[in-house]
Every structure is written in structure tokens, then in C-alpha cells.
C-alpha positions in Angstrom: -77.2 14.9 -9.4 -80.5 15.5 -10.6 -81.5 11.9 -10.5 -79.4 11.1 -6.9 -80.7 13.7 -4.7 -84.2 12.5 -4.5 -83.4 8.8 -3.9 -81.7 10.0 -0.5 -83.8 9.3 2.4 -82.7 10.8 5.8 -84.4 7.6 7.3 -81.3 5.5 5.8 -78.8 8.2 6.4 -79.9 8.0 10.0 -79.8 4.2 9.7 -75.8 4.5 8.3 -75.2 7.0 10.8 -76.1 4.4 13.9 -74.4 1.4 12.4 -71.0 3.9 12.2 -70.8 3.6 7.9 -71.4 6.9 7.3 -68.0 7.5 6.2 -68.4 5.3 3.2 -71.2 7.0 2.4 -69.7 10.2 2.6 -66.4 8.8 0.2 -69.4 8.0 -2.6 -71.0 11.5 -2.1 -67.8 13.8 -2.4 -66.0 10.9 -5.1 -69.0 11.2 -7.3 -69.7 15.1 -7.0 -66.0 15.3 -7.5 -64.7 12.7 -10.2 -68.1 11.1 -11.3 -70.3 8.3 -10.9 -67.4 5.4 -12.0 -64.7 6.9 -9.6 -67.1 7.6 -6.8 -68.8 4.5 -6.6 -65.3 2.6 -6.6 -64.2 5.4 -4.1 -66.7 3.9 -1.7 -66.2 0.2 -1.9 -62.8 0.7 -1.3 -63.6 3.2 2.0 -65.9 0.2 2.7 -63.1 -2.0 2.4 -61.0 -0.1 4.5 -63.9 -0.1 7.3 -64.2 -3.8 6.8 -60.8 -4.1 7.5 -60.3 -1.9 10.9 -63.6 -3.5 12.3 -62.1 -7.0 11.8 -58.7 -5.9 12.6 -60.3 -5.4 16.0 -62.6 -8.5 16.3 -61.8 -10.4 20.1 -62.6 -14.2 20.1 -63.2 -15.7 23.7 -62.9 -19.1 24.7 -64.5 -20.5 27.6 -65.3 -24.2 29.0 -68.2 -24.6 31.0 -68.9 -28.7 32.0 -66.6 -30.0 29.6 -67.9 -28.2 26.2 -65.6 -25.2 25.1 -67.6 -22.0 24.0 
């Protein structure tokens, strides 16, 4: 903790907050406070994963033709 407090920069947590990751950020907080850095850190790629997942679970592809080309 001693070590991890002063590498956070509210500039990036504002920059995770605006692209929507902050709950993988949050999953690595409370996973390393909780079970320690190993669990934590493994705690948050898989809330990554799972964010990953709904995002391209939700992904809409379009197709258009415009003067014989498809888009």
C-alpha cells in the first residue's frame, strides 16, 4: 500500500472514469486491499474480461451499398 498509493494519479482515474473502466479498476483496488497483490491483480483481468465481453456482446455491424461497393 505504501508503495501503490502514490503511483495513483487522479488525471488517469479521471481518464478510466470517461472511457467507462473504472470498474476494473475498482475489482484491482478492493482484490488487492482485500486478498493481496496476486489475487487482485488476477481479480481485475478477469473484471476486464468480463467488460470485454459485454462491450462486444453488444457490438452492431451495418452493411450498406452505395454505387456498387458494400460498406
Amino acid at each position: 500500500m505504501v508503495v501503490g498509493v502514490p503511483m495513483v494519479s487522479f488525471a488517469h482515474i479521471r481518464n478510466v472514469h470517461k472511457h467507462r473502466e473504472f470498474p476494473v479498476c475498482a475489482a484491482t483496488v478492493a482484490g488487492v486491499a482485500g486478498f493481496g497483490a496476486l489475487a487482485g491483480v488476477a481479480l481485475g483481468v478477469a473484471a476486464a474480461v468480463m467488460v470485454s465481453l459485454h462491450r462486444l456482446g453488444r457490438t452492431k455491424i451495418t452493411v450498406t451499398e452505395q454505387t456498387g461497393a458494400t460498406r
